[in-house]
N, C-alpha and C positions, 0 to 999 in steps of 0.2 A: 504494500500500500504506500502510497503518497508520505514523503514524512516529514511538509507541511498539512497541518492539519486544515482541512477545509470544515467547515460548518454547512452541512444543506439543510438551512430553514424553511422549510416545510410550514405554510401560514393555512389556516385552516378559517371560514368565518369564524367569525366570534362565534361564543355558546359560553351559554351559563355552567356548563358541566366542566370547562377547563380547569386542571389541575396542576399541569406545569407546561414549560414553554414547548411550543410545538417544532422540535426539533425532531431529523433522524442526521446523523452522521453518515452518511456518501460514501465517504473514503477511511473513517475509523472507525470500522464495525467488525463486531466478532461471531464468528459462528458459536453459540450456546448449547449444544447436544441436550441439557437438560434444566429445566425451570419449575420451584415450584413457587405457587403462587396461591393469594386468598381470593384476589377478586376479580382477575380476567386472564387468559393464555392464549394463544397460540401458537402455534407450530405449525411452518413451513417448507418448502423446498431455499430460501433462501432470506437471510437475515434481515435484509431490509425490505422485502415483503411483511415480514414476520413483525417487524418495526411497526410499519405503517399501519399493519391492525392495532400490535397494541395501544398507538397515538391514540386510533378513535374512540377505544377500550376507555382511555385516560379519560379522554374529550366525553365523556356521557353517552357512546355510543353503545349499543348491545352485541351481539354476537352475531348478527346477523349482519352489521354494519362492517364488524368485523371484519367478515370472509368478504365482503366487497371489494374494504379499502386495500384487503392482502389480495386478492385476484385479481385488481386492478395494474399495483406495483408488480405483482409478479408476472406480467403482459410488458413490463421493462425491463424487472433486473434479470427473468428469466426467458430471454426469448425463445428457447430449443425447447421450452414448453408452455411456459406463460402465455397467455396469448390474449388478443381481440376476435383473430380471424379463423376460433377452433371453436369448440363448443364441452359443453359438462354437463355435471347432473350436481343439486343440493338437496341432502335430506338435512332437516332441522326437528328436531323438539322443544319446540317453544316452555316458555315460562307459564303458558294459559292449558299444556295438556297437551295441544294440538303438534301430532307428526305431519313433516311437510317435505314433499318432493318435489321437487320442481326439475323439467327435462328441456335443458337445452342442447342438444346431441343435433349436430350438424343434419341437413336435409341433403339430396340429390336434387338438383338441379332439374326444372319442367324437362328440358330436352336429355334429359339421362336416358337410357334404353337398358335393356335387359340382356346385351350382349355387346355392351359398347364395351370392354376392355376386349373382345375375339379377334382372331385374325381371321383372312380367309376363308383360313381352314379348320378354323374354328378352336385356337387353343388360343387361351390366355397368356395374354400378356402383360404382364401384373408391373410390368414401368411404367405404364401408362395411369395405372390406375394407384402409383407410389410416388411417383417423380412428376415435375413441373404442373402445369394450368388446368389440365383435362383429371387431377387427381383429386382434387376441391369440392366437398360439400359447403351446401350453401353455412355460411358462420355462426352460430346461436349465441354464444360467447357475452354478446352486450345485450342481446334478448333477455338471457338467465340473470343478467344483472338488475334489470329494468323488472322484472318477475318475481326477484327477491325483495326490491327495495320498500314494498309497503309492510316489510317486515321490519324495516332498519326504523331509526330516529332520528337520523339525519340526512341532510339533502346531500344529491350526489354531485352538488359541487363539492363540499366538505370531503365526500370519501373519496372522488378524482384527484384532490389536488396533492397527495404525496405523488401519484403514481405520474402527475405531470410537469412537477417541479424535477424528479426524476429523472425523466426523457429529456426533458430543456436545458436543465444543467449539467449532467453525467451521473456515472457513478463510478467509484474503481471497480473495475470485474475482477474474480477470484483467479486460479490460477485454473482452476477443472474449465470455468468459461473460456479462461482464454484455447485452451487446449479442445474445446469443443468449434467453436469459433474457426481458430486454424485447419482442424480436420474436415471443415464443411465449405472450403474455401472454394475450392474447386468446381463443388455443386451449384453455389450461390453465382460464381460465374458464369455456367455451364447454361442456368436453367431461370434466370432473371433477363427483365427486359431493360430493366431500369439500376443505375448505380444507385446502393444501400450503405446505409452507415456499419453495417457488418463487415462490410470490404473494402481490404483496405492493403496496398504493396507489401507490404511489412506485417511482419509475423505478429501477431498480437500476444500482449505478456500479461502475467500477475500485476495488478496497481495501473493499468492502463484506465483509461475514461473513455466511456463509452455514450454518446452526445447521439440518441434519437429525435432530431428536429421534427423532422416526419410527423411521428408517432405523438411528440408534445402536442403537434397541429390535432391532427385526430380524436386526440383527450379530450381536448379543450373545444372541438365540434362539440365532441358526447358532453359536455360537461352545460355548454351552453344551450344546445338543441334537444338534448336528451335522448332516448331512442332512435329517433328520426335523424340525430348527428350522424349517425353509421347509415342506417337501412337509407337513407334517403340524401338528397342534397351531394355536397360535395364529395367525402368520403366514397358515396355508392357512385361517384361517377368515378371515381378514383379506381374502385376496383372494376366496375363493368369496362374501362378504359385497360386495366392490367389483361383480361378475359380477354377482347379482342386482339391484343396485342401477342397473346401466348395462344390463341385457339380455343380458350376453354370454354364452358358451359355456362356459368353463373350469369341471370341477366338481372336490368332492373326491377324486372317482376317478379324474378326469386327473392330479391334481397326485400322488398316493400310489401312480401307475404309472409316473411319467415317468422313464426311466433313462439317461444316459449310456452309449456304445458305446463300445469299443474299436473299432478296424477297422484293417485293413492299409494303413500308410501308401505313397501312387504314389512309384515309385525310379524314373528312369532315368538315362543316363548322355548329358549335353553335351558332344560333346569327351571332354575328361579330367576333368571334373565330374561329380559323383552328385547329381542333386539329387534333395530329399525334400519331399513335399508331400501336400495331403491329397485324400483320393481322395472319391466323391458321400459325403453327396450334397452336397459342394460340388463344381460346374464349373470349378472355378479349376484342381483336380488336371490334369483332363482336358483344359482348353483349353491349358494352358501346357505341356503333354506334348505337345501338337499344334503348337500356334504356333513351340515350339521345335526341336522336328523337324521343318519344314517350313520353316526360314530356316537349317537347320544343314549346307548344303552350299554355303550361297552368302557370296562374299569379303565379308563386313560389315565387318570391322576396314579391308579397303583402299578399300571404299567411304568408310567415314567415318562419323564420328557425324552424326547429322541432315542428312546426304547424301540427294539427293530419292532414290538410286538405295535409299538403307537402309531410308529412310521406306515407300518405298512397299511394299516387301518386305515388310514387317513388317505393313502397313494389307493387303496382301491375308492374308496369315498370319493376321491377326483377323480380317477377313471371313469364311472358312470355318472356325475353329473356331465363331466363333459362332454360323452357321448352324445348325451339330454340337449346339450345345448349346439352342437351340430346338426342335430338332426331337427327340435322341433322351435328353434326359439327364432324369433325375428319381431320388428316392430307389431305392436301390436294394432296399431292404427290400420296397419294393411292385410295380417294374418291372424288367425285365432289361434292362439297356446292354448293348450291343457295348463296354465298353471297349477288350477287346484287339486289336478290330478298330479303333475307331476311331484308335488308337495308334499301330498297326503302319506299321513306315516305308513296305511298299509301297501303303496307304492314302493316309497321308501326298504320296507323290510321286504318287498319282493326283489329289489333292487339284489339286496344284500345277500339273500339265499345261497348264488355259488361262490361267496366268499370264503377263500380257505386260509385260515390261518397258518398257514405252513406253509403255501406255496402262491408264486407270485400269478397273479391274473392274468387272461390273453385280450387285448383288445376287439380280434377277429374273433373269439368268442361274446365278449361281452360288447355289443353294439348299446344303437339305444334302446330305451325302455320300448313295452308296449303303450301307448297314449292316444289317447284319440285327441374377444379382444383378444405403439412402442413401446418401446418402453418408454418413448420422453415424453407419458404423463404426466400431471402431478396435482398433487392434493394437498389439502391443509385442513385442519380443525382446530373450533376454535370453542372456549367456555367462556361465560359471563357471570357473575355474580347475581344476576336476576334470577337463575337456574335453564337459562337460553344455551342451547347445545345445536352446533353446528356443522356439518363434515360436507366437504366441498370437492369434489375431483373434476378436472380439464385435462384436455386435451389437444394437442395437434396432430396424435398419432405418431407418428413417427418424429423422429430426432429436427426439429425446425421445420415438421409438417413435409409440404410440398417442395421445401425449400423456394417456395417462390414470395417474395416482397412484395407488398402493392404499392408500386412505383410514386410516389409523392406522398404516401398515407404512414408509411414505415411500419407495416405489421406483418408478420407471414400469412402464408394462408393454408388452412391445414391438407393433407391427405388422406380422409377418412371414408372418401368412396373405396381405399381399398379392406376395408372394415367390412364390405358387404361382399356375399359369395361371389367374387365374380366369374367363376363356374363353380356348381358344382363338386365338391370334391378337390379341388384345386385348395391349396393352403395359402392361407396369406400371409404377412411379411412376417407375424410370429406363429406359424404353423399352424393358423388353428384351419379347420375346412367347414363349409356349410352346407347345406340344401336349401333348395326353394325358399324356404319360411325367412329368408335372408336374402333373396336376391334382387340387383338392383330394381327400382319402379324409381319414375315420376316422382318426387316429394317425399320419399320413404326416407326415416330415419336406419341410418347403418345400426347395425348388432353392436352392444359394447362388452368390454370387460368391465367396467369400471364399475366400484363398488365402494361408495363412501356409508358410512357406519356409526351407528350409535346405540350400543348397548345401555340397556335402563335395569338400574337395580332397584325396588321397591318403587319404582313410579318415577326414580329420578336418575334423571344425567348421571353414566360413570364411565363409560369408556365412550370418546370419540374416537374414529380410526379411519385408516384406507391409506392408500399408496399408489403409485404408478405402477408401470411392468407390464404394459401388453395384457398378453395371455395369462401372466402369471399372477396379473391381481388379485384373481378371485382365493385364488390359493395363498396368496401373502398374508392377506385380512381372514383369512379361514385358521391358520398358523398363529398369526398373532394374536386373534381370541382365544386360543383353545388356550396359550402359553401364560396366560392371563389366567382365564375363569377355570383353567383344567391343572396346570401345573404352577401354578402360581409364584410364577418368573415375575422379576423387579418388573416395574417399565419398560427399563432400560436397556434390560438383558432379552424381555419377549420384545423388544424391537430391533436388535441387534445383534438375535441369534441367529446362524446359518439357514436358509430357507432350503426348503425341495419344492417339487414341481412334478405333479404329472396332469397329461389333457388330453388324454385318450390315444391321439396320433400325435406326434411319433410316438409310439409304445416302449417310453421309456421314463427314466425317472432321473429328472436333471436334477445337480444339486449344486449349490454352491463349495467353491473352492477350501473353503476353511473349515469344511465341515468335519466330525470327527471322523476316522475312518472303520472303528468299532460297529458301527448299525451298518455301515453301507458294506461292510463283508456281510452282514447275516443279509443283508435283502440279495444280496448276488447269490449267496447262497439257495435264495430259496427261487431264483430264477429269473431276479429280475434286472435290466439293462440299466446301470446308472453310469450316467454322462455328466463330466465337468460344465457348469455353465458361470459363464457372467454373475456380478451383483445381481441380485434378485429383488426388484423393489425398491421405496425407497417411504417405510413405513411415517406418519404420522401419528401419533396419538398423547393423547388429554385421557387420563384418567385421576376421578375421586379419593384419595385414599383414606384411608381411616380416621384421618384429623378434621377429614372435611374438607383438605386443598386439594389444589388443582395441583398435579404432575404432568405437566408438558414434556415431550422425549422426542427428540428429532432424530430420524437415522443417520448413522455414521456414517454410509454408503455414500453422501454426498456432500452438500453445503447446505443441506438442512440444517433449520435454526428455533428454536425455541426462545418464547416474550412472554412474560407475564409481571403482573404487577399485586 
């Protein structure tokens, strides 16, 4: 970092709730891995995200305000996921009772087709529907914010203006940015119409400033126009002007249609746990209402944490949700799920039947039931002192989305058309495959992983959670409950223990690299393929502890950062 100290004063309107000056430091900020606190937290993918919630936190803001002001900052200091021009999901549990989902999950474009990534001769071509203009669902991103906000207590000029003081004056980027930044250099050349503040001759370092002009303009539309600053006016001439320019799809009457949903957030009850989650068309709802109903009768806690007998339990448990969600899961606005079928515990225990504790399961035997999701997500949660609980996941899909800029606007735009089957049986960027119940249409919202979380003990707020990682989120947030309510791991330790991974196809069992290698001889042992993988995730979570605070714990796996006050 810089080692003159710069001051970024961050000025918020006034408000009767301010408690100290409206500062975040720019250039002297630390990542926090762990925070506890009495009367508001967050945790993020990035410190001065995490910053800017707490200000509002300070400022009289609730939880809800919260996740704004941090979604908004993190659309600056994290662009390889933050975003404007991607889309997410919020589940909340308000202070009044009330669970609340809100789905802003990217659309398909009017002129999309249901074989628009084929060739010829009819095989997929998954660049097209991964890399540059033709890869971009239409944005939800400032829809979900605009959907959330009659939930906040303050205007969203207030919770824009860290995130465009920000973009207008720099920030220092870390040293992972800078090293993400340089390795997407090439692309951002390759696959841009217009020169971006990302590129740049010179290799970008640790303590660098990072000055999105662009992007400050763009804020400050949203901030003065509100909704209609993006979907309409300059902005949307901005990107239907990028769209022409690269060939893509996206027109003014996608962007002046696209709305934000409510929807009734998935409840069921673990144990003595309610948890809350979000229902399609993310898979995450669905799989983790499976996976958890389907290891909720067997001794885990006496087995043991990462006991082969836990592991395996759990790798068959995501084997046949995922199956579930290949085969029958897609938006529901276009297809009819079985949820309640797929849910129902005597499903569930039929699921389970050739489960053999001894030997490892076959894919090509264990398909789906009978019944009539880059990793460069990321997510944040956040608590209030009202008892307002909030878990937030976004999107661009892959690592800086499309890699395509909107040339004068300074945002990316994501790549989540390849989120949807686009054949058949064909896997996508992290191996997952679909059928029909996922494939592209006109206006359809793509299939997600994503799975933001809030477990209720006795009626209130105790763990908020969720993470990034593609395919592997549902399984991250399934791990870190269990490490939590089942083996009863610190925080710290169930958010920054080694994860596994299985999702049906490939038929195997990824794990991370530090994992012990004691369990992973008895699952080879009993038949089954484990494969070295990448970081897994990049957990968030807020949990209650016994005194009644808030324990905020950021994963170590990145520049996650924990705030509380």
């Amino acid at each position: 970092m810089r080692t003159i100290t710069v001051l970024l004063a961050i000025t918020l309107a006034s408000t009767a709730y301010a408690q100290q000056p409206s500062t975040i430091n720019a250039y002297h900020y630390q990542v926090k891995k762990s925070v506890t606190a009495s009367h508001g937290a967050v945790v993020s993918a990035h410190p001065l995200a995490s910053q800017a919630g707490l200000l509002v936190l300070q400022q009289g803001g609730n939880a809800v305000d919260a996740a704004i002001a941090t979604q908004l900052a993190l659309a600056v200091v994290y662009p390889a996921a933050g975003n404007l021009g991607g889309g997410g999901f919020l589940v909340a549990h308000l202070k009044n009772g009330k669970d609340l989902a809100i789905d802003y999950r990217e659309k398909a474009p009017a002129a999309a087709s249901r074989n628009m990534y084929l060739d010829a001769s009819g095989n997929a071509n998954t660049k097209l529907s991964q890399d540059g203009h033709l890869a971009a669902g239409v944005p939800g991103t400032v829809a979900g914010i605009f959907a959330s906000l009659p939930y906040a207590k303050l205007t969203i000029q207030q919770l824009i203006a860290p995130a465009i003081t920000l973009a207008e004056k720099g920030f220092a980027i870390t040293e992972r940015e800078a090293n993400s930044l340089n390795a997407t250099q090439e692309l951002f050349n390759k696959l841009n119409t217009q020169a971006s503040a990302f590129v740049r001759k010179r290799p970008w370092k640790a303590g660098d400033t990072l000055v999105q002009k662009d992007l400050a303009a763009t804020l400050k539309r949203i901030s003065v126009n509100g909704r209609a600053g993006f979907y309409e006016g300059e902005t949307a001439a901005l990107i239907i002007g990028e769209m022409k320019r690269g060939k893509g799809l996206i027109t003014e009457a996608d962007l002046k249609a696209y709305e934000a949903k409510e929807r009734t957030a998935v409840s069921f009850f673990y144990k003595e746990y309610r948890i809350v989650t979000m229902p399609l068309p993310s898979s995450g709802g669905v799989a983790l209402q499976q996976m958890m109903g389907m290891v909720e009768k067997y001794p885990l806690n006496a087995w043991g944490f990462h006991s082969v007998n836990a592991m395996q339990l759990m790798i068959e448990a995501e084997r046949r949700a995922y199956a579930d969600r290949a085969q029958y899961l897609g938006d529901p606005d276009f297809v009819k799920v079985p949820v309640k079928q797929l849910t129902s515990a005597a499903y569930l225990r039929e699921r389970m039947k050739d489960y053999n504790p001894r030997h490892a399961g076959s894919s090509k035997q264990t398909g789906a039931g009978v019944a009539y999701e880059s990793e460069e997500t990321t997510h944040l949660s956040v608590m209030d002192t009202e008892g307002n609980a909030v878990s937030v996941t976004t999107t661009l899909n892959g690592g800086y989305g499309s890699k395509v800029v909107v040339g004068g606007a300074g945002f990316f735009l994501n790549n989540e058309m390849d989120d949807f089957s686009v054949k058949p049986g064909v896997p996508n960027m992290y191996g997952l495959v679909g059928a029909e119940a996922n494939a592209v249409a006109p206006g359809k919202r793509m299939l997600s992983s994503m799975t933001p979380t809030i477990v209720l003990k006795k009626d209130k707020p105790y763990i908020v959670a969720g993470t990034p990682g593609g395919s592997t989120i549902i399984t991250s947030v399934f791990q870190t409950l269990l490490n939590i309510l089942e083996f009863n791991l610190p925080t710290q330790q169930a958010v920054d223990a080694p994860k596994f991974h299985h999702q049906w196809l490939p038929d195997q069992v990824d794990v991370e690299e530090d994992f012990d290698e004691t369990p992973l001889q008895g699952l080879r042992q009993m038949g089954y393929k484990v494969v070295p993988h990448t970081p897994i995730g990049r957990t968030e979570v807020i949990k209650v502890n016994a005194q009644g605070q808030l324990e905020a714990v950021g994963d170590k796996r990145g520049d996650d950062s924990a705030a509380g006050y």
